[in-house]
PDB file of N, H, CA, C and O in Angstrom:
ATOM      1  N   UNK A   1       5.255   8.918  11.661  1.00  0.00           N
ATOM      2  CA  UNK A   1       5.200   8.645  10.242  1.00  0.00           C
ATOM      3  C   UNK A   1       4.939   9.943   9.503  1.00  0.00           C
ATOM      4  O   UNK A   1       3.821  10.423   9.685  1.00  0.00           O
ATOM      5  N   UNK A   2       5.719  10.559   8.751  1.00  0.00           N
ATOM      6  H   UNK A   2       6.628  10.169   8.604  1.00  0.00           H
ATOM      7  CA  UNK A   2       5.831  11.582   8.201  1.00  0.00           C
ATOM      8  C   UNK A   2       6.049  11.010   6.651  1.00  0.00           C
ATOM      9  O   UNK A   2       6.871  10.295   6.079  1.00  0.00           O
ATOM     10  N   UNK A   3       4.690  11.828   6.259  1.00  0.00           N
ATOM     11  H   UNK A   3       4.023  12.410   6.724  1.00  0.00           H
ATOM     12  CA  UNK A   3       4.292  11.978   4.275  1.00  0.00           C
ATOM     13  C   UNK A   3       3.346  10.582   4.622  1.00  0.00           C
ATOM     14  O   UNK A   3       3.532  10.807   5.818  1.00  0.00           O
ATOM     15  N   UNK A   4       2.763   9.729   4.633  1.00  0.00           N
ATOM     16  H   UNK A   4       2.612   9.547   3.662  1.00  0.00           H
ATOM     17  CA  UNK A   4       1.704   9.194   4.869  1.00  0.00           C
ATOM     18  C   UNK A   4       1.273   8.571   5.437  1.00  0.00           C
ATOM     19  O   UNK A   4       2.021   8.052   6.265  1.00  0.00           O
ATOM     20  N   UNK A   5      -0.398   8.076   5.465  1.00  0.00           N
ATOM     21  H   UNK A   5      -1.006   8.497   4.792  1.00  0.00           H
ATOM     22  CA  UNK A   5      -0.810   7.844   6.717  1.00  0.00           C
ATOM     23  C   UNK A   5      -1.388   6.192   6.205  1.00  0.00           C
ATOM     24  O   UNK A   5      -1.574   6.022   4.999  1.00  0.00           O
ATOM     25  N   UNK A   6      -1.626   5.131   7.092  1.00  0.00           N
ATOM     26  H   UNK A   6      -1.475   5.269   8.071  1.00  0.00           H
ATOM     27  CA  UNK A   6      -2.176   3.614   6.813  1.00  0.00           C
ATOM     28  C   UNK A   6      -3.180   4.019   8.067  1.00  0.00           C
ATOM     29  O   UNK A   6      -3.284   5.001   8.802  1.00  0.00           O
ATOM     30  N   UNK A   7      -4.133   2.255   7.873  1.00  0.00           N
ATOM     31  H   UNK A   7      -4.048   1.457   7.276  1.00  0.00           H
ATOM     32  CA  UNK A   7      -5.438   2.472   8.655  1.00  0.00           C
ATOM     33  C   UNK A   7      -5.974   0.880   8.104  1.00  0.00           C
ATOM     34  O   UNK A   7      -5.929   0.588   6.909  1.00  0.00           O
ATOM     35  N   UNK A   8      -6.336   0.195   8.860  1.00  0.00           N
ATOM     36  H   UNK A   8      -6.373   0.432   9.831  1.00  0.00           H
ATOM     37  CA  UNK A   8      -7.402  -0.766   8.675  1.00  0.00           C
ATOM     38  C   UNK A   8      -6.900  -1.950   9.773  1.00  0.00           C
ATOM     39  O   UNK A   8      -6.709  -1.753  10.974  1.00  0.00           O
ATOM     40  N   UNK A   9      -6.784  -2.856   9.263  1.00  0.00           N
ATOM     41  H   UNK A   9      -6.940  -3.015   8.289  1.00  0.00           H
ATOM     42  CA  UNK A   9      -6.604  -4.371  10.153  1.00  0.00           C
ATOM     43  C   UNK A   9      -5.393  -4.396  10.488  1.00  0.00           C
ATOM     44  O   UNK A   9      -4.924  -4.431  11.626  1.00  0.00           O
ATOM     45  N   UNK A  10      -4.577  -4.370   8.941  1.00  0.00           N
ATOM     46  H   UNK A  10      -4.959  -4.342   8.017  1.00  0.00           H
ATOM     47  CA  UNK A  10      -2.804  -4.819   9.205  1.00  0.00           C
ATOM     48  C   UNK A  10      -2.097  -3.592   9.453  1.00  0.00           C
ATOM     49  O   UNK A  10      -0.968  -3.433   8.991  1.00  0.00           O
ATOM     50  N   UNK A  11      -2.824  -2.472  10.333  1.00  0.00           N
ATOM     51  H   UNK A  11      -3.742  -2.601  10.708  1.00  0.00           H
ATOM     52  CA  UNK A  11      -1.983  -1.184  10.257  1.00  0.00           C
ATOM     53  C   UNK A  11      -0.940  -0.954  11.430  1.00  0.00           C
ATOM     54  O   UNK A  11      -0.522   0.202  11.491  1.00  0.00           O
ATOM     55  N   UNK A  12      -0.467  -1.800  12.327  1.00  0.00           N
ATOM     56  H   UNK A  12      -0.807  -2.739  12.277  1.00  0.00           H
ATOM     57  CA  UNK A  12       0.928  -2.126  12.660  1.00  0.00           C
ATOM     58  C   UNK A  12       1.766  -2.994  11.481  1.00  0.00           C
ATOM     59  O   UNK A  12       2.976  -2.806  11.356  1.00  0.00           O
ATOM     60  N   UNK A  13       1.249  -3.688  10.862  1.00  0.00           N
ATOM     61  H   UNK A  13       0.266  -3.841  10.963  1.00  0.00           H
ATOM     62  CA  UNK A  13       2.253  -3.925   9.556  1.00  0.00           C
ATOM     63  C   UNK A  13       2.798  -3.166   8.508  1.00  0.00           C
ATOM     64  O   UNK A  13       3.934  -3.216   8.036  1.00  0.00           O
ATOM     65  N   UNK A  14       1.709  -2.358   8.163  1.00  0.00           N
ATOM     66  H   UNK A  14       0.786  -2.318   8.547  1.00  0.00           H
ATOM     67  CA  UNK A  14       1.536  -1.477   7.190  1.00  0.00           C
ATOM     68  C   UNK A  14       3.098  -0.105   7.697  1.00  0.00           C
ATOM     69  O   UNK A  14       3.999   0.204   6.918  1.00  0.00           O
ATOM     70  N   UNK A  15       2.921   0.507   9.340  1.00  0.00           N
ATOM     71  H   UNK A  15       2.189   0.256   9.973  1.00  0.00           H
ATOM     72  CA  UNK A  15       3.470   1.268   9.209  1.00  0.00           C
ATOM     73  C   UNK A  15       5.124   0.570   9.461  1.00  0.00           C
ATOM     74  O   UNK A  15       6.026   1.394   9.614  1.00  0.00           O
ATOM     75  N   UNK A  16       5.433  -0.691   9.493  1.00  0.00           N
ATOM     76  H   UNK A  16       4.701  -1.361   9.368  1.00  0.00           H
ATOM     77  CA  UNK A  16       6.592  -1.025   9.751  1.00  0.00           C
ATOM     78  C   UNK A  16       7.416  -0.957   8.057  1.00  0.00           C
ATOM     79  O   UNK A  16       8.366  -0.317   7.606  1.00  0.00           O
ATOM     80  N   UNK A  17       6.669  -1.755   7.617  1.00  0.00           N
ATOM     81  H   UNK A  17       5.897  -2.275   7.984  1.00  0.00           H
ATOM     82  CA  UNK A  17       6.601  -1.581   5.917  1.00  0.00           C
ATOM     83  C   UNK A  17       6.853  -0.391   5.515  1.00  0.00           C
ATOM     84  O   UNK A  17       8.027  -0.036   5.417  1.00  0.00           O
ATOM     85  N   UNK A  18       5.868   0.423   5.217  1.00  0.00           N
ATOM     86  H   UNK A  18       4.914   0.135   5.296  1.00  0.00           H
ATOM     87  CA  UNK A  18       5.844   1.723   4.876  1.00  0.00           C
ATOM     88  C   UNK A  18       7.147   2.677   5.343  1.00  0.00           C
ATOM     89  O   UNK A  18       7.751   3.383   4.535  1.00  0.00           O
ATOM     90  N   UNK A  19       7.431   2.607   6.531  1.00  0.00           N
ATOM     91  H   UNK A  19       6.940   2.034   7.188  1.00  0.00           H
ATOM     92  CA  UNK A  19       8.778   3.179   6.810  1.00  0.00           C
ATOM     93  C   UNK A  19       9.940   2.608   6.515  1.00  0.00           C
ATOM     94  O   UNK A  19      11.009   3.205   6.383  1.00  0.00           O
ATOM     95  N   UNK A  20       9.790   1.658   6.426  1.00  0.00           N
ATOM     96  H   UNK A  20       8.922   1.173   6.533  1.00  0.00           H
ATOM     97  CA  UNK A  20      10.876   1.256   5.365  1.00  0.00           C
ATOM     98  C   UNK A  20      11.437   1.564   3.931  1.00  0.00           C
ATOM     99  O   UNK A  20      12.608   1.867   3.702  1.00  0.00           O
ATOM    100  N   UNK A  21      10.088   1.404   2.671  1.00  0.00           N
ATOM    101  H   UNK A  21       9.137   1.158   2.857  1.00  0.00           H
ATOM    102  CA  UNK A  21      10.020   1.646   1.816  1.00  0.00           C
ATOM    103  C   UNK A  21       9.670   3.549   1.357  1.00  0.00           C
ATOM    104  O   UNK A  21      10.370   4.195   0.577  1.00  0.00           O
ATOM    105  N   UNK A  22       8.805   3.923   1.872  1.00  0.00           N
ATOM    106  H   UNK A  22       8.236   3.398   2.506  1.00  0.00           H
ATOM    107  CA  UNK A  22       8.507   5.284   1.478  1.00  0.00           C
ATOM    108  C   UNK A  22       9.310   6.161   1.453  1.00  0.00           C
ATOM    109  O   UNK A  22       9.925   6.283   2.512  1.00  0.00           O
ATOM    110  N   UNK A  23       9.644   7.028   0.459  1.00  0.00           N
ATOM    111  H   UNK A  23       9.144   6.928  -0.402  1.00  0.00           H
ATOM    112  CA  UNK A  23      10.063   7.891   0.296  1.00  0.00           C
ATOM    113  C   UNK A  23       9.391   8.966  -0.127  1.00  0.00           C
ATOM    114  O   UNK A  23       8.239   8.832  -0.540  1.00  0.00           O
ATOM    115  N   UNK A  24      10.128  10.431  -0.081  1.00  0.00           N
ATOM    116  H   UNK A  24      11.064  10.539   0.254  1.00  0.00           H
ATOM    117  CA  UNK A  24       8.727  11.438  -0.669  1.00  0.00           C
ATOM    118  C   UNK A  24       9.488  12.161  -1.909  1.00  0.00           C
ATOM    119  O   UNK A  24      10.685  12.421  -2.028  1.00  0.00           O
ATOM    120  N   UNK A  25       8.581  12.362  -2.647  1.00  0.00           N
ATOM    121  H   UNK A  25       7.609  12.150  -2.550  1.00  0.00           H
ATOM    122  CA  UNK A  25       8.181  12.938  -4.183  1.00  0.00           C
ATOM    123  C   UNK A  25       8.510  11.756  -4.790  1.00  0.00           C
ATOM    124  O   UNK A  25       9.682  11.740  -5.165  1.00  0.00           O
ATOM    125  N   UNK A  26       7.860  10.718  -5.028  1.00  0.00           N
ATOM    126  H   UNK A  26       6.907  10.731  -4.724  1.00  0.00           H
ATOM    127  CA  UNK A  26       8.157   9.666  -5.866  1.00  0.00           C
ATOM    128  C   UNK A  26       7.115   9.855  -7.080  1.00  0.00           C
ATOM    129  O   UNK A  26       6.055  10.420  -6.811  1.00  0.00           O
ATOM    130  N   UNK A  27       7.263   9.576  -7.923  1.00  0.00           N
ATOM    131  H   UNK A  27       8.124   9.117  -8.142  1.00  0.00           H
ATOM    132  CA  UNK A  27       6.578   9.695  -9.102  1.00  0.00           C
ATOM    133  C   UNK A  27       5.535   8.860  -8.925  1.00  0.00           C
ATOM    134  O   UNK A  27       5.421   8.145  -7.929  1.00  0.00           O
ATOM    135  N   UNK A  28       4.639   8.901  -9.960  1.00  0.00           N
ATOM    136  H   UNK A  28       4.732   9.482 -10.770  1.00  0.00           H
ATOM    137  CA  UNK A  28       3.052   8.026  -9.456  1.00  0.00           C
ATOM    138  C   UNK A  28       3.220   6.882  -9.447  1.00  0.00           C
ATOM    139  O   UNK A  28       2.837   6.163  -8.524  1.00  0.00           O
ATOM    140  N   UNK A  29       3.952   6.390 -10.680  1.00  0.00           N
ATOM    141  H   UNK A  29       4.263   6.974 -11.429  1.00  0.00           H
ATOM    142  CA  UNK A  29       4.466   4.338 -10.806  1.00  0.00           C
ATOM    143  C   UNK A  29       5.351   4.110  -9.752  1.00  0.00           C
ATOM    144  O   UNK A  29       5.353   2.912  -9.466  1.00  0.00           O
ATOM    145  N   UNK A  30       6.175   4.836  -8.993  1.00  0.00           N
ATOM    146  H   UNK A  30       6.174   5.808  -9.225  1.00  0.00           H
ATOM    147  CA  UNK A  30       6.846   4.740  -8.126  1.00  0.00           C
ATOM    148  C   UNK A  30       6.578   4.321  -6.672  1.00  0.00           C
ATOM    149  O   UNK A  30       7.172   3.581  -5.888  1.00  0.00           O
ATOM    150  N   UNK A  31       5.325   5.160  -6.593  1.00  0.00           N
ATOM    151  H   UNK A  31       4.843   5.761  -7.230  1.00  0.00           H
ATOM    152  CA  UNK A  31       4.389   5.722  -5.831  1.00  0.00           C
ATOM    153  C   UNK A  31       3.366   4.045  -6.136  1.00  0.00           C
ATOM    154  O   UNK A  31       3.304   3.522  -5.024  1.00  0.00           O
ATOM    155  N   UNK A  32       3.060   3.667  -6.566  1.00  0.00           N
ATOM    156  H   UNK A  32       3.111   4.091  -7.470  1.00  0.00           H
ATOM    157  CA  UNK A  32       2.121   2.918  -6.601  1.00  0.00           C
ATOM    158  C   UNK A  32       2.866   1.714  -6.687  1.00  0.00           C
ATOM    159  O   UNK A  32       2.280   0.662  -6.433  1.00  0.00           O
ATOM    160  N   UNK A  33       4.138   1.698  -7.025  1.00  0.00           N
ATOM    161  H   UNK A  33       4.614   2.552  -7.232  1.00  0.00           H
ATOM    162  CA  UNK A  33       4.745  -0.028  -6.400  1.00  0.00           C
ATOM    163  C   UNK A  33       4.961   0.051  -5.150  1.00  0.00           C
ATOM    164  O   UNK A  33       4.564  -0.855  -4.418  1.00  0.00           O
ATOM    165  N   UNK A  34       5.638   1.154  -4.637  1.00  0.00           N
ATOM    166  H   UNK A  34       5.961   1.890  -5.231  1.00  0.00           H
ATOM    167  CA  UNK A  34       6.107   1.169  -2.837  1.00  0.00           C
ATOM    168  C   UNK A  34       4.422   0.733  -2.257  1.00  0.00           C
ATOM    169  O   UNK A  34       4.196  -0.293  -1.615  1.00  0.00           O
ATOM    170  N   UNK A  35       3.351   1.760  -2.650  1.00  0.00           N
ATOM    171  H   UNK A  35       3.534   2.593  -3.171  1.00  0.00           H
ATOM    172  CA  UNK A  35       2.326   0.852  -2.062  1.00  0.00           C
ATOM    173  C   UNK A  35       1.434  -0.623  -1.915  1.00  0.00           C
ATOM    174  O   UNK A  35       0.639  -0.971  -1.042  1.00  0.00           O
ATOM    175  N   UNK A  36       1.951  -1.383  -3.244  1.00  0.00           N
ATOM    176  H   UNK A  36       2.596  -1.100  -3.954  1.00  0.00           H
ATOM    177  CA  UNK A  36       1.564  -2.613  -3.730  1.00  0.00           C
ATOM    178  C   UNK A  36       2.660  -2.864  -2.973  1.00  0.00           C
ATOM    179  O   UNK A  36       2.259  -3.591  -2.063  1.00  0.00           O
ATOM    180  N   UNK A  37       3.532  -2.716  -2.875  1.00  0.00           N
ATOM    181  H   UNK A  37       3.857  -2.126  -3.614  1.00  0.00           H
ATOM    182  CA  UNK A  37       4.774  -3.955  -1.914  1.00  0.00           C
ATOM    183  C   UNK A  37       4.580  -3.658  -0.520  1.00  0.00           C
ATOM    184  O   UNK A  37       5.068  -4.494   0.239  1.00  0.00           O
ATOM    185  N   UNK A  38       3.904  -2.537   0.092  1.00  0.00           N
ATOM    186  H   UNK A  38       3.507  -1.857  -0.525  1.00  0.00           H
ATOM    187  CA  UNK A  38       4.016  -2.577   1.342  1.00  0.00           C
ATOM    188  C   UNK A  38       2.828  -3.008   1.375  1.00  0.00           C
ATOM    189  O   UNK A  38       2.953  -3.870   2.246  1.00  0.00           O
ATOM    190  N   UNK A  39       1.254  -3.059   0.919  1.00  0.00           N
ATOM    191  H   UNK A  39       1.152  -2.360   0.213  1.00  0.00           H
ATOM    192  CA  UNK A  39      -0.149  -3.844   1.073  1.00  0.00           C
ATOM    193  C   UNK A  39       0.277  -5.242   1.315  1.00  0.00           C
ATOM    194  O   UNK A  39       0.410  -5.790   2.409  1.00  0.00           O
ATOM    195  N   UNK A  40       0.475  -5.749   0.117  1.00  0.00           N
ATOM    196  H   UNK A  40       0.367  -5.304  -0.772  1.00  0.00           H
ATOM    197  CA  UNK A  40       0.843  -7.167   0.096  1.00  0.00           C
ATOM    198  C   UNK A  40       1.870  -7.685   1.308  1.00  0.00           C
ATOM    199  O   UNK A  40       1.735  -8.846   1.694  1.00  0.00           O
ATOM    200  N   UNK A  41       2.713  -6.990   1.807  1.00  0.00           N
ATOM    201  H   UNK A  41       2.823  -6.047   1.493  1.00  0.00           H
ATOM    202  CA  UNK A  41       3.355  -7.405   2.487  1.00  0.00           C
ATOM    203  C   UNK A  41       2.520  -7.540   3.952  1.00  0.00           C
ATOM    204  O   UNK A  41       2.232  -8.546   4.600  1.00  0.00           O
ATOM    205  N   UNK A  42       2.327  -6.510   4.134  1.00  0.00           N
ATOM    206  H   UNK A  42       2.561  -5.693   3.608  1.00  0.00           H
ATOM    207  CA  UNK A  42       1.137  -5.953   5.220  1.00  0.00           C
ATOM    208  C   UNK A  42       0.053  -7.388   5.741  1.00  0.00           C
ATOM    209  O   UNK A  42      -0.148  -7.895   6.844  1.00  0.00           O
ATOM    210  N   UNK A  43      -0.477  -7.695   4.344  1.00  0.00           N
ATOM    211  H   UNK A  43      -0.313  -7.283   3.448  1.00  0.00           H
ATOM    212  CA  UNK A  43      -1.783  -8.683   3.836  1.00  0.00           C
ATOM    213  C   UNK A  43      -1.111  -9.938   4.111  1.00  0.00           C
ATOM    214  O   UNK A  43      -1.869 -10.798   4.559  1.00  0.00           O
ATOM    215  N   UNK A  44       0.008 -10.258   3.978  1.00  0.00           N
ATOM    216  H   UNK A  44       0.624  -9.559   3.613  1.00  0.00           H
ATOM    217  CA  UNK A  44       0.860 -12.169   3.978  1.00  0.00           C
ATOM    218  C   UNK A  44       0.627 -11.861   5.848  1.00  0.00           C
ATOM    219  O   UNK A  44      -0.124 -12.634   6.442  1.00  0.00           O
ATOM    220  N   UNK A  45       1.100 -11.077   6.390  1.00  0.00           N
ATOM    221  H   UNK A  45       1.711 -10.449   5.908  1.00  0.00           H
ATOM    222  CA  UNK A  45       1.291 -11.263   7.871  1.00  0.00           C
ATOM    223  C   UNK A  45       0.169 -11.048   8.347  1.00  0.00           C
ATOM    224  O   UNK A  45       0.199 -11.420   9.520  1.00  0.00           O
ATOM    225  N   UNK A  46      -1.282 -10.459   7.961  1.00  0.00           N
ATOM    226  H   UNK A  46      -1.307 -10.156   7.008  1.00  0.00           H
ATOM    227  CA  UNK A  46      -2.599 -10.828   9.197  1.00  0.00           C
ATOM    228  C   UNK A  46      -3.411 -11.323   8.059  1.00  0.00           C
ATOM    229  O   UNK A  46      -3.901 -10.686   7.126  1.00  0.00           O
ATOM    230  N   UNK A  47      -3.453 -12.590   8.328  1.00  0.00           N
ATOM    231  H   UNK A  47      -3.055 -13.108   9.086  1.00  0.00           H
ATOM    232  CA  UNK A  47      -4.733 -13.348   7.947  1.00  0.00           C
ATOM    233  C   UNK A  47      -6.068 -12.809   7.753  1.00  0.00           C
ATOM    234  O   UNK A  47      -6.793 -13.118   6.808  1.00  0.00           O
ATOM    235  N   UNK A  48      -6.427 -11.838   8.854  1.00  0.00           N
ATOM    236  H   UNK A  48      -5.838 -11.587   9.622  1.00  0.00           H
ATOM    237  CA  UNK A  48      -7.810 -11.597   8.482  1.00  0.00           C
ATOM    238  C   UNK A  48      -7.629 -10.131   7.637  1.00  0.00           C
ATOM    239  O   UNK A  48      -8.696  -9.675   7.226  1.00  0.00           O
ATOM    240  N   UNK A  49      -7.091  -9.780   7.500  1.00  0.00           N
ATOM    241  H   UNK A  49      -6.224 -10.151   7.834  1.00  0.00           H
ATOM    242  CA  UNK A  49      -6.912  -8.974   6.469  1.00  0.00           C
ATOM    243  C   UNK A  49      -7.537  -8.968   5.005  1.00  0.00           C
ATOM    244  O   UNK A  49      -7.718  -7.911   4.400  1.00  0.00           O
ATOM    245  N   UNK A  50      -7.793  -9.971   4.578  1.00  0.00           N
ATOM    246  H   UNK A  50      -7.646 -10.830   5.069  1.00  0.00           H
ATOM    247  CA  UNK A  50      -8.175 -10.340   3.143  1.00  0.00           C
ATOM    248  C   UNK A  50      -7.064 -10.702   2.014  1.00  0.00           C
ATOM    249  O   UNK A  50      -5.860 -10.713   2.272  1.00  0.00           O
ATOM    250  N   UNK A  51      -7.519 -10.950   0.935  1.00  0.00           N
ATOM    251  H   UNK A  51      -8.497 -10.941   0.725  1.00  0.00           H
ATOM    252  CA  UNK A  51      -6.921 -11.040  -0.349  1.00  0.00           C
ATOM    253  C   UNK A  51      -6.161 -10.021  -0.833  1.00  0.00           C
ATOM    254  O   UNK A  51      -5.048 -10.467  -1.111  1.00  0.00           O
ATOM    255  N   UNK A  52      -6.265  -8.652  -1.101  1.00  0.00           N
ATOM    256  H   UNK A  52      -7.169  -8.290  -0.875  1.00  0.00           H
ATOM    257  CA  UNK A  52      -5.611  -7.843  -1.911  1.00  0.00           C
ATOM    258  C   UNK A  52      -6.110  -6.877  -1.090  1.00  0.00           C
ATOM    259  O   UNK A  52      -6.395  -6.875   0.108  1.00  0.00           O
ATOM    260  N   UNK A  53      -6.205  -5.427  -2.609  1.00  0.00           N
ATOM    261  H   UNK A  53      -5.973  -5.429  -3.582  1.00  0.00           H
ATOM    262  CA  UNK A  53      -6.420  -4.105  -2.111  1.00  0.00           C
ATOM    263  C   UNK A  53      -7.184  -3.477  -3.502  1.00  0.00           C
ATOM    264  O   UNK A  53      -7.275  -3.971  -4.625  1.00  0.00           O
ATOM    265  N   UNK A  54      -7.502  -2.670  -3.166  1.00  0.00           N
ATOM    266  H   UNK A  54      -7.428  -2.268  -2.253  1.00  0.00           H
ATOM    267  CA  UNK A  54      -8.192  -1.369  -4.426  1.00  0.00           C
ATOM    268  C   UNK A  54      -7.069  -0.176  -4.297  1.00  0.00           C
ATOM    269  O   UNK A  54      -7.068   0.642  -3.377  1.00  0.00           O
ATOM    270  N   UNK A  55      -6.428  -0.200  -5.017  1.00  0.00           N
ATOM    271  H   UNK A  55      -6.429  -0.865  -5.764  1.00  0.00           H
ATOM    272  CA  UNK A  55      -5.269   0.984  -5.005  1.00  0.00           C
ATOM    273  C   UNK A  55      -5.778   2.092  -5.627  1.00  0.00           C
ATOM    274  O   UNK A  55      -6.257   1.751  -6.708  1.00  0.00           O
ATOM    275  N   UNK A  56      -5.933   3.755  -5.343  1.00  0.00           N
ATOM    276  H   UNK A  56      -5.544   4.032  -4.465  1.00  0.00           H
ATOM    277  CA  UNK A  56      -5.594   4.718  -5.774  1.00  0.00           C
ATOM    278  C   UNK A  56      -4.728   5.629  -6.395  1.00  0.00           C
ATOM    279  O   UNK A  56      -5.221   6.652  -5.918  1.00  0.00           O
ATOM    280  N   UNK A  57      -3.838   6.016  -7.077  1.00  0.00           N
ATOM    281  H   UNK A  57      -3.438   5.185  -7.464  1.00  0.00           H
ATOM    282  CA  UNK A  57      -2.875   6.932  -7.418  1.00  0.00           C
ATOM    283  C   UNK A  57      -3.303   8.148  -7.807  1.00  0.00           C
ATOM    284  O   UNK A  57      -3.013   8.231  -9.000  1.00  0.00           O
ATOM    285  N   UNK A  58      -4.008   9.459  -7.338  1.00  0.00           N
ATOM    286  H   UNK A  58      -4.244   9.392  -6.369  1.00  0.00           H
ATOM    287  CA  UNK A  58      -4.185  10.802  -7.482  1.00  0.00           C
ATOM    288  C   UNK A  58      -3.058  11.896  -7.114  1.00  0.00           C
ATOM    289  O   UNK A  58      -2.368  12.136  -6.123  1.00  0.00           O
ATOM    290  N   UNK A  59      -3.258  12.589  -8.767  1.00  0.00           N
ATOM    291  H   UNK A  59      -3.818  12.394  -9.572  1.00  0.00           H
ATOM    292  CA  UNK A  59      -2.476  13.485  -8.876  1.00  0.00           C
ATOM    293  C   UNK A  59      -3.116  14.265  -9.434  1.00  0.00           C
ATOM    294  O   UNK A  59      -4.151  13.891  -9.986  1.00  0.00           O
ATOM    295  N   UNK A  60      -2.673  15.747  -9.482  1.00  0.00           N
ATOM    296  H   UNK A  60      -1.832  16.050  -9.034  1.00  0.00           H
ATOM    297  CA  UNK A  60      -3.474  16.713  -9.781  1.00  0.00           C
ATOM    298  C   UNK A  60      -3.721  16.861 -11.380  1.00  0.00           C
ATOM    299  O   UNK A  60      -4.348  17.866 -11.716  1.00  0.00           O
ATOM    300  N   UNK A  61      -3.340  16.059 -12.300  1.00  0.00           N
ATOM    301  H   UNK A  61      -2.831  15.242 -12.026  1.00  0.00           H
ATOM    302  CA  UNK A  61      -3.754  15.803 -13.812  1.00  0.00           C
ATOM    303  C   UNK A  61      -4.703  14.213 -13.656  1.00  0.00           C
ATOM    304  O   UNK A  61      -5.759  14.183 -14.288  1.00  0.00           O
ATOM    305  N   UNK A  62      -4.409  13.245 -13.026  1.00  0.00           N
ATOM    306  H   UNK A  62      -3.551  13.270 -12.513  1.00  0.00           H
ATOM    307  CA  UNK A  62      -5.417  12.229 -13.091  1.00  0.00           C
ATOM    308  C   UNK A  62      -5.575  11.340 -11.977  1.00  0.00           C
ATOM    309  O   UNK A  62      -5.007  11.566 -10.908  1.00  0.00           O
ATOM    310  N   UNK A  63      -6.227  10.456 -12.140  1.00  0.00           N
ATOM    311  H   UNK A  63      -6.689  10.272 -13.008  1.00  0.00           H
ATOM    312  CA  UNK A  63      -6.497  10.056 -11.195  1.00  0.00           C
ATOM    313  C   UNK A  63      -6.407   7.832 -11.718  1.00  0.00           C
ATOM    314  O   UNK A  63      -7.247   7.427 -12.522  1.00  0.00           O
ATOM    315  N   UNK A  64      -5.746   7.188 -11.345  1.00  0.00           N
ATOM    316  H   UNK A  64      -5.063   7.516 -10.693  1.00  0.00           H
ATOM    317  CA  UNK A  64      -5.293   5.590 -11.652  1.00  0.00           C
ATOM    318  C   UNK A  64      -5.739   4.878 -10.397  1.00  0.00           C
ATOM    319  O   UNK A  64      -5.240   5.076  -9.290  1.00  0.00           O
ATOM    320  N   UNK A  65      -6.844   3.924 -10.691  1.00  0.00           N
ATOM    321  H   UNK A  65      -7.250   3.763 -11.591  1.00  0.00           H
ATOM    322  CA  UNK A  65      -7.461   2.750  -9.713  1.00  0.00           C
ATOM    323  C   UNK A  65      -7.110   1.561 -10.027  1.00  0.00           C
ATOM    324  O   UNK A  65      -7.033   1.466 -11.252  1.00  0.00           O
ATOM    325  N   UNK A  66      -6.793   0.349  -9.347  1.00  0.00           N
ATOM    326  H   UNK A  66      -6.856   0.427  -8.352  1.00  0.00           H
ATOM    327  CA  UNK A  66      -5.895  -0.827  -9.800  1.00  0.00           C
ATOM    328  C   UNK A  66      -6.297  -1.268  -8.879  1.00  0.00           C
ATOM    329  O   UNK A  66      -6.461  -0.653  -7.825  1.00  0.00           O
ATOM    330  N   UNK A  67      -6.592  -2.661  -9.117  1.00  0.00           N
ATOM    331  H   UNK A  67      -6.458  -3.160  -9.973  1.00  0.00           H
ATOM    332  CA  UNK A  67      -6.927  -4.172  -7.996  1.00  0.00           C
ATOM    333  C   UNK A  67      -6.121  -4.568  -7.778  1.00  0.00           C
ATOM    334  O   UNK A  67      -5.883  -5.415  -8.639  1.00  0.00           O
ATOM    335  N   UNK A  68      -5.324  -4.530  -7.017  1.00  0.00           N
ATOM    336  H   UNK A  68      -5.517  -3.842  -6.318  1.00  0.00           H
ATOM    337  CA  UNK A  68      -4.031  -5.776  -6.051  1.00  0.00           C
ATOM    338  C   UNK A  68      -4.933  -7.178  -5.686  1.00  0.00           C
ATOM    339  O   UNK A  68      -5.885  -7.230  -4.907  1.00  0.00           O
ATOM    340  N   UNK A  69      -4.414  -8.184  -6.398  1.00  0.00           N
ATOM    341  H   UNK A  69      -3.641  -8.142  -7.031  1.00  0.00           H
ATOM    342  CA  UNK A  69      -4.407  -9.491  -5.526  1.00  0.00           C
ATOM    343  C   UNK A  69      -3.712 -10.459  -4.889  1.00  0.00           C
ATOM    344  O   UNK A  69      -2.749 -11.107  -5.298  1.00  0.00           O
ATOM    345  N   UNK A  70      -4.175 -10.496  -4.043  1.00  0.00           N
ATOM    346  H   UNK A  70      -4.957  -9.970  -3.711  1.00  0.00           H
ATOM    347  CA  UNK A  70      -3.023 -11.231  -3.229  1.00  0.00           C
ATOM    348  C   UNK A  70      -3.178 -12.490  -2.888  1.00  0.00           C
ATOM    349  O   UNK A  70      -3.992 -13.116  -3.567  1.00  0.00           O
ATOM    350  N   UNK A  71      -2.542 -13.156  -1.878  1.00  0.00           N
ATOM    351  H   UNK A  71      -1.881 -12.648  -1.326  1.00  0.00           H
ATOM    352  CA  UNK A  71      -2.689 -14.781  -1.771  1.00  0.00           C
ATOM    353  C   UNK A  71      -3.778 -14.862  -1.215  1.00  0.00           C
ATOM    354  O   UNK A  71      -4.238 -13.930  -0.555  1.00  0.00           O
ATOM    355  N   UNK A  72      -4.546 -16.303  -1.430  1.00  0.00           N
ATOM    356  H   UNK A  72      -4.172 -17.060  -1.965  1.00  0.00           H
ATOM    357  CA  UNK A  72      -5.818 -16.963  -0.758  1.00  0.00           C
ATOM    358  C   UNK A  72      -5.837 -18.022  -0.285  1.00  0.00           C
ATOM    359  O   UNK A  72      -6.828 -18.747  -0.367  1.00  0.00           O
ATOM    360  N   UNK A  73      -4.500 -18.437   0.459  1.00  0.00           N
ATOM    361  H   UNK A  73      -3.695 -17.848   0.526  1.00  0.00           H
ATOM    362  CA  UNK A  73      -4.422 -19.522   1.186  1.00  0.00           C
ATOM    363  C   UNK A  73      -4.762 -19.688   2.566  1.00  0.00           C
ATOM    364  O   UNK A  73      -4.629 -20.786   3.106  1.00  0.00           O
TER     365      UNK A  73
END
């Protein structure tokens, strides 16, 4: 996996996802849907995973935090 790295519960999901979707130099909104679609996706396939995510977007002018929620069934 080259340009970024996953880690937690669903992180065989995460990197199947992620290589799919990622691309590099994406702009920050760009950058922060590829990661909301690969979490969530990640999150539907392991149950114990939880609800959502706390998203980051840092760039060297600012810095954008956002709650992902996801299903609770």
């Amino acid at each position: 996996a080259k340009g970024f790295v996953v880690g937690g519960t669903p992180s065989e999901q995460l990197y199947g996802v992620c290589e799919s979707l990622y691309q590099a130099d994406l702009e920050p909104e760009d950058l922060f849907e590829t990661m909301s679609q690969s979490l969530l996706a990640a999150v539907d396939r392991d149950c114990i995973t939880g609800w959502g995510a706390n998203t980051h977007v840092i760039t060297p002018d600012s810095a954008v935090s956002r709650v992902l929620k996801g299903r609770m069934d």
